[in-house]
C-alpha positions in Angstrom: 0.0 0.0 0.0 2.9 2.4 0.8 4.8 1.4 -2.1 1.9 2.0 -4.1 1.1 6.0 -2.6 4.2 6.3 -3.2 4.1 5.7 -7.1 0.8 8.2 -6.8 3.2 11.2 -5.1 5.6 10.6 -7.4 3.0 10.8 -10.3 1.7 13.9 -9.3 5.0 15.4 -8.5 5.8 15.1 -12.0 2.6 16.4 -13.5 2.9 19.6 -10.7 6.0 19.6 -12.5 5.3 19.8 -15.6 2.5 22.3 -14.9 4.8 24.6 -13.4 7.2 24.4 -15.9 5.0 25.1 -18.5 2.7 28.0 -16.4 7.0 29.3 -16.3 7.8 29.4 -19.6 4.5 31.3 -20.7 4.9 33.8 -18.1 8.0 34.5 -19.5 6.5 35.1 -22.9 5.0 37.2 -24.7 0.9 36.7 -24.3 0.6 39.5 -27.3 1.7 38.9 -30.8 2.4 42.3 -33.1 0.1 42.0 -36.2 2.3 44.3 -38.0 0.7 44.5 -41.8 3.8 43.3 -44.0 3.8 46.8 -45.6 4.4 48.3 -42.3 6.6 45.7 -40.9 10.4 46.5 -40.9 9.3 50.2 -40.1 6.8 49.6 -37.6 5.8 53.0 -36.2 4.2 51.7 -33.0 6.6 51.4 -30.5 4.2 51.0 -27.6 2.7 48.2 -29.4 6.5 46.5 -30.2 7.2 46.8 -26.4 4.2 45.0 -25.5 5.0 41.9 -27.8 8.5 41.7 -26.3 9.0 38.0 -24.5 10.0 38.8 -21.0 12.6 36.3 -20.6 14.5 37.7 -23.9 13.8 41.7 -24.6 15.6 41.6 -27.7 12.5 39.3 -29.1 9.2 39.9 -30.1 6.2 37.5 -31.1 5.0 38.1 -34.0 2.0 37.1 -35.7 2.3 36.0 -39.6 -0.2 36.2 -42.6 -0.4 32.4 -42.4 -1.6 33.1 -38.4 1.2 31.8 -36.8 3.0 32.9 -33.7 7.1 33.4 -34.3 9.9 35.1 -32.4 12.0 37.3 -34.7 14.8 40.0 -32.9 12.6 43.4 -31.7 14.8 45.5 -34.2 13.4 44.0 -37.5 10.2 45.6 -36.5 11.2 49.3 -36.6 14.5 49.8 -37.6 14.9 48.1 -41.0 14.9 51.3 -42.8 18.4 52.1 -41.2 20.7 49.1 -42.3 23.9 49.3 -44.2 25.5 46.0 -44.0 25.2 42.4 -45.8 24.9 40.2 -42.6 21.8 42.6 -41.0 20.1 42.9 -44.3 20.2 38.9 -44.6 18.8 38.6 -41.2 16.1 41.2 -41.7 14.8 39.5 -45.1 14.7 35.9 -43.4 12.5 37.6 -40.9 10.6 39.3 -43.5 10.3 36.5 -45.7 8.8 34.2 -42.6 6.3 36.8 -41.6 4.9 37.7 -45.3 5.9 34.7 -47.5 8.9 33.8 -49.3 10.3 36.0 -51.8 7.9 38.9 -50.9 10.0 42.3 -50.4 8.5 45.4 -48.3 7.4 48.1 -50.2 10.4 49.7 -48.5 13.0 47.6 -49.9 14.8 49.9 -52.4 15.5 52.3 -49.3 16.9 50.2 -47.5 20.7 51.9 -47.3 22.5 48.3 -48.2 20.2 47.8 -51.3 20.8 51.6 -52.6 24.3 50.6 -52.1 24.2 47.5 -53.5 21.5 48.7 -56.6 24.4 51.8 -57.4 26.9 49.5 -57.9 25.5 46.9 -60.4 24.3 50.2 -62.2 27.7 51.5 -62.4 29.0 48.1 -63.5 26.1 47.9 -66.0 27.1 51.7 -67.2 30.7 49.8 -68.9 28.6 48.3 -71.6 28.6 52.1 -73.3 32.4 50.9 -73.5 31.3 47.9 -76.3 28.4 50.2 -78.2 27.7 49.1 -81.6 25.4 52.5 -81.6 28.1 55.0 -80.6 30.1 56.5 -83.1 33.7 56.8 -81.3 35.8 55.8 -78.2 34.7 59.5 -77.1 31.1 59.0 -77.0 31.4 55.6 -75.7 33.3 57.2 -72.9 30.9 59.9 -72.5 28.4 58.1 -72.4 29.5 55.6 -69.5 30.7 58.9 -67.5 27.1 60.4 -68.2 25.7 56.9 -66.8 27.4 56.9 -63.9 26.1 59.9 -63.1 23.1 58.8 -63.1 23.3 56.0 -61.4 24.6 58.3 -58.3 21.5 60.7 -59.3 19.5 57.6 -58.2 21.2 56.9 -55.1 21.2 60.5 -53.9 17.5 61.2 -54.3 16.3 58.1 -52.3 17.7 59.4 -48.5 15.7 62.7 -49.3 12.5 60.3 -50.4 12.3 57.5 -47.6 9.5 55.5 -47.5 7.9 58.3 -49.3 9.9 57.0 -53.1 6.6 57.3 -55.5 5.0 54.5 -58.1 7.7 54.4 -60.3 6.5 55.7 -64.1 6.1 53.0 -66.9 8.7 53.5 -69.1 6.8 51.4 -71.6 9.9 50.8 -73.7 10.4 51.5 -76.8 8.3 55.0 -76.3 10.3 56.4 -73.3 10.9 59.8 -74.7 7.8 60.1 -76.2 5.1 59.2 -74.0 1.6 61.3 -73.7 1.0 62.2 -70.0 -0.5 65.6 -69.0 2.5 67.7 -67.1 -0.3 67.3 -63.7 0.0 63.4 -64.0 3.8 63.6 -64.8 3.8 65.3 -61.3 2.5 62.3 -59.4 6.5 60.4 -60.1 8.4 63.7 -59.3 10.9 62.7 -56.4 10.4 65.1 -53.2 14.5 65.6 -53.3 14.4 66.9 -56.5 10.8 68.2 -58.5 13.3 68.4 -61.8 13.4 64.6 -62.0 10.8 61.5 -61.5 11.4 57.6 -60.4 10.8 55.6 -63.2 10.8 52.0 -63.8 13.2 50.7 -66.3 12.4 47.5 -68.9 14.3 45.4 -66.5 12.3 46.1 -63.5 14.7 48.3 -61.6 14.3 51.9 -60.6 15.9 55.1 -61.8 15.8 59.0 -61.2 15.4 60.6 -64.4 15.1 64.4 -65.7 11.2 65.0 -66.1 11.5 65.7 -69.8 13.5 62.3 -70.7 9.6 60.9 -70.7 7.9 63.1 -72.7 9.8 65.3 -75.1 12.4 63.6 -77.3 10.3 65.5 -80.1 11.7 68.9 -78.3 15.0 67.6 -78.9 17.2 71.1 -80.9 20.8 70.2 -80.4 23.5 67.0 -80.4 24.2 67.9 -76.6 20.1 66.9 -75.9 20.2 64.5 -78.6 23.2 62.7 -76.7 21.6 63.3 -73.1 18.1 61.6 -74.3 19.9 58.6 -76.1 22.1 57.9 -72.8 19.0 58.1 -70.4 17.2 56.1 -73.3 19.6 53.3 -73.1 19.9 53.1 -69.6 15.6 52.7 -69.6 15.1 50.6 -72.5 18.3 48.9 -72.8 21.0 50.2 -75.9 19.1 50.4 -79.2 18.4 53.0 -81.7 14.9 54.0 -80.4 12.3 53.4 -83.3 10.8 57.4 -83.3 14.2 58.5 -83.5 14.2 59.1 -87.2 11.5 61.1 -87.2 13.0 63.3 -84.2 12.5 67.0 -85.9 16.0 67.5 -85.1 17.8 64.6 -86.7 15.6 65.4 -89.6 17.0 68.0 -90.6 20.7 67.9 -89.2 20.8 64.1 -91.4 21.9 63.9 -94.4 18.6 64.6 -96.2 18.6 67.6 -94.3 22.0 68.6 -95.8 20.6 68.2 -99.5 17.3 69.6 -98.6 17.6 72.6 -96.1 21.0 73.9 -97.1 21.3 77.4 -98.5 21.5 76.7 -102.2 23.1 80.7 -103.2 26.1 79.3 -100.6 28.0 76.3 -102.6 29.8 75.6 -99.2 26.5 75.3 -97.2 25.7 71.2 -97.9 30.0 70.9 -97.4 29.7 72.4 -94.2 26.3 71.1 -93.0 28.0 67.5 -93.3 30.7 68.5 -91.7 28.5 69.2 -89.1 26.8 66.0 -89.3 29.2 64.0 -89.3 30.5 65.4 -86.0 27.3 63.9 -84.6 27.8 60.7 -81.6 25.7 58.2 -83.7 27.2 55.8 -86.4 25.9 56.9 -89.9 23.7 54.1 -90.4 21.5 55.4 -87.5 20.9 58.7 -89.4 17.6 59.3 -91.8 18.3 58.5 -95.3 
């Protein structure tokens, strides 16, 4: 009989135990989740609300509540303070927890202000700016020089309007390649892309999905186009939008039209016998091959 109490004690030793153990370890968590939306999350304005969700055995943890409506412990910065990383290790961590809240492969709406991916965005656009080096499109050494330096530029044009534009970087415009240069939007909806840094440029999406800060009239008026200085500025910005090609209005440009070589034989002062000489000349001074000039 004693043996047998004893085997009873013993059982409900272990299952006071057990209930103890477990009534411990959910005191020392967490009993609120943060339902951050995912298009919040990362830069989570709440604080009060982070602080609540911390688990009160680890303060650097939060639970956290995912789309799919489960309960996970991810580190109490990637909540708020997303917006401020700079490094490769941080940025990997952050997206792991991002990725586990809101799905896999999903980015926050965030992403390209995130100071690592500007980085890391500026520098595959500078590397990408050396294909001007291999042009088939630009005339000379020079131009294909020019043009990389004129990239590059560009390239750190985009980087330094996004600090000035945080969370705030608008829809990026359709650059519905091939008619970059010439597309119809009224100057009012033009306004709704203009970057808060700088009203003399928009964000625009490029044919190969990233994002770049343009001048406002690279969009629209490639018909405006008077000189080889604008002509060479709207090719460039072209190139880097819709990838290097001869764009397919470009012949009937009002400009090349009559600085071609038609132009020459039909706009040149006939009483001058130097005037088609010289308006070759001219021409031929121009950044694109011949074969890219109206006939």
């Amino acid at each position: 009989m004693l043996k047998k109490n004893k085997t009873i004690l013993f059982q409900v030793i272990l299952i006071l135990f057990a209930l103890f153990h477990l009534i411990s370890i959910q005191a020392q968590e967490s009993s609120y989740a943060l339902n951050a939306p995912c298009r919040e999350f990362g830069n989570y304005s709440t604080l009060e609300e982070i602080k609540k969700a911390k688990l009160k055995n680890d303060p650097t943890k939060i639970l956290v509540k995912t789309v799919k409506g489960n309960q996970i412990e991810v580190p109490a910065t990637d909540a708020y303070d997303a917006i401020k990383i700079a490094d490769e290790k941080d940025f990997g961590n952050f997206m792991k927890t991002y990725e586990s809240i809101c799905g896999k492969g999903i980015k926050p709406p965030f992403y390209y202000s995130i100071p690592f991916v500007v980085e890391l965005e500026t520098q595959k656009c500078v590397g990408e700016s050396k294909r001007f080096k291999r042009s088939s499109v630009l005339k000379s050494e020079f131009w294909r020089s020019k043009a990389e330096q004129l990239s590059i530029s560009i390239c750190y044009n985009t980087r330094n309007a996004i600090p000035n534009n945080p969370l705030a970087l608008p829809e990026p415009l359709d650059s519905k390649c091939p008619d970059f240069g010439i597309l119809s939007i009224k100057k009012e909806d033009l306004n709704k892309f203009k970057l808060n840094s700088d009203s003399g440029k928009i964000w625009i999406r490029a044919a190969n999905g990233k994002f770049l800060a343009v001048r406002n009239d690279q969009a629209t008026e490639a018909f405006k186009i008077s000189n080889d200085d604008e002509l060479f500025y709207y090719y460039v910005n072209f190139a880097m939008v819709c990838g290097e090609r001869v764009p397919p209005h470009f012949d009937v440009i009002p400009y090349l039209e009559t600085e071609s070589t038609e132009g020459c034989i039909r706009h040149a002062d006939k009483s001058n016998p130097r005037a088609e000489a010289e308006c070759y000349e001219k021409t031929n001074e121009n950044f694109l091959n011949d074969k890219f000039k109206k006939k």
